[in-house]
C-alpha positions in Angstrom: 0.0 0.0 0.0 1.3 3.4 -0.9 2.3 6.5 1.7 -0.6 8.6 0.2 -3.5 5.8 0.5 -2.6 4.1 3.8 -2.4 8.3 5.2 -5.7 8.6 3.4 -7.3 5.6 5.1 -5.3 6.9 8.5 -7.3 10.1 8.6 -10.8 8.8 7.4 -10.4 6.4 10.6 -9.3 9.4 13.0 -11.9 11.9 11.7 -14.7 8.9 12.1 -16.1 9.7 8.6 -16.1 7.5 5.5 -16.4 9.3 2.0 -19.7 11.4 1.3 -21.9 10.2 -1.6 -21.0 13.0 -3.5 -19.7 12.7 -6.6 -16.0 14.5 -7.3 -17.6 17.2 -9.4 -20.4 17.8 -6.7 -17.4 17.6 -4.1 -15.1 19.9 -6.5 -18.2 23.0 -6.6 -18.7 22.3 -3.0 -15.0 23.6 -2.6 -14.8 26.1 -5.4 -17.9 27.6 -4.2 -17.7 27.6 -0.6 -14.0 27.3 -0.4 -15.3 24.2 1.8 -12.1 22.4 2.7 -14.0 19.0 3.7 -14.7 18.7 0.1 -11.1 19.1 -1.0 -10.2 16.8 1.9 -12.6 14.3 0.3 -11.3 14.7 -2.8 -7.7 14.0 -1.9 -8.8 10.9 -0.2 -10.7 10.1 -3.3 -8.4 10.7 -5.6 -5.0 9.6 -3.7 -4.1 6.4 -4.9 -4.8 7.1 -8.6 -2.8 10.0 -8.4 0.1 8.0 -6.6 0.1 4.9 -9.3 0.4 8.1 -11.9 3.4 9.8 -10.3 4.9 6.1 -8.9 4.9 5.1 -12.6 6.1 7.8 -14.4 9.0 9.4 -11.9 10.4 6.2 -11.0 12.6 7.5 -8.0 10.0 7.6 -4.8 10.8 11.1 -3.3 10.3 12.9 -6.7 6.9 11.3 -6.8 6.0 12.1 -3.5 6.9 15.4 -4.6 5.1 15.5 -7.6 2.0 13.7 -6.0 1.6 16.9 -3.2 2.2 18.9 -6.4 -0.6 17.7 -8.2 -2.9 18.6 -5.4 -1.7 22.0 -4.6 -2.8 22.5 -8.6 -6.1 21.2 -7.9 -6.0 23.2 -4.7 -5.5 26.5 -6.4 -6.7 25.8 -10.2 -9.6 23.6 -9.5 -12.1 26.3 -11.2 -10.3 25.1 -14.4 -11.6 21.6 -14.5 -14.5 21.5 -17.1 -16.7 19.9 -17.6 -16.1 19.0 -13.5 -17.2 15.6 -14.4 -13.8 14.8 -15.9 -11.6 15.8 -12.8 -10.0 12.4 -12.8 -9.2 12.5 -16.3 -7.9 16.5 -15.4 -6.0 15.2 -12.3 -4.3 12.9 -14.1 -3.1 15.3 -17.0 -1.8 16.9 -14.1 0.1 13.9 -12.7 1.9 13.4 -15.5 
């Protein structure tokens, strides 16, 4: 199991919440909107371990993709309004990734 998803799983125990039934683009306007940082949070958790196999299988030495993989979210952190459609932020977050 990777850093990113086993710290994902750690804080979805502590904070005694399992994922919303949002979808990621529902979650993504939550944040844009409301600057709600729950949704982001969400989405990281969501998103975590596709964005780690991305940046595990491209950058090939561990601490640039751990490096890359916190990059990738500080894009979606501060460009996130730039997803569209919001239904493809996977797709988007991966572009990024690589």
């Amino acid at each position: 199991m990777s850093p990113s998803v086993a710290l994902a799983n750690v804080f979805r125990e502590v904070r005694g919440i399992g994922l919303s039934d949002e979808t990621d683009a529902e979650l993504l306007t939550r944040f844009i909107d409301t600057d709600d940082r729950i949704a982001f949070g969400e989405l990281v958790e969501r998103l975590a371990p596709t964005v780690w196999g991305v940046c595990t299988r491209v950058i090939r030495n561990r601490t640039d993709a751990e490096d890359a993989f916190q990059i990738t979210f500080l894009v979606l952190f501060r460009k996130g309004k730039t997803v569209s459609p919001r239904s493809r932020l996977t797709a988007w977050i991966v572009g990024v990734a690589k």
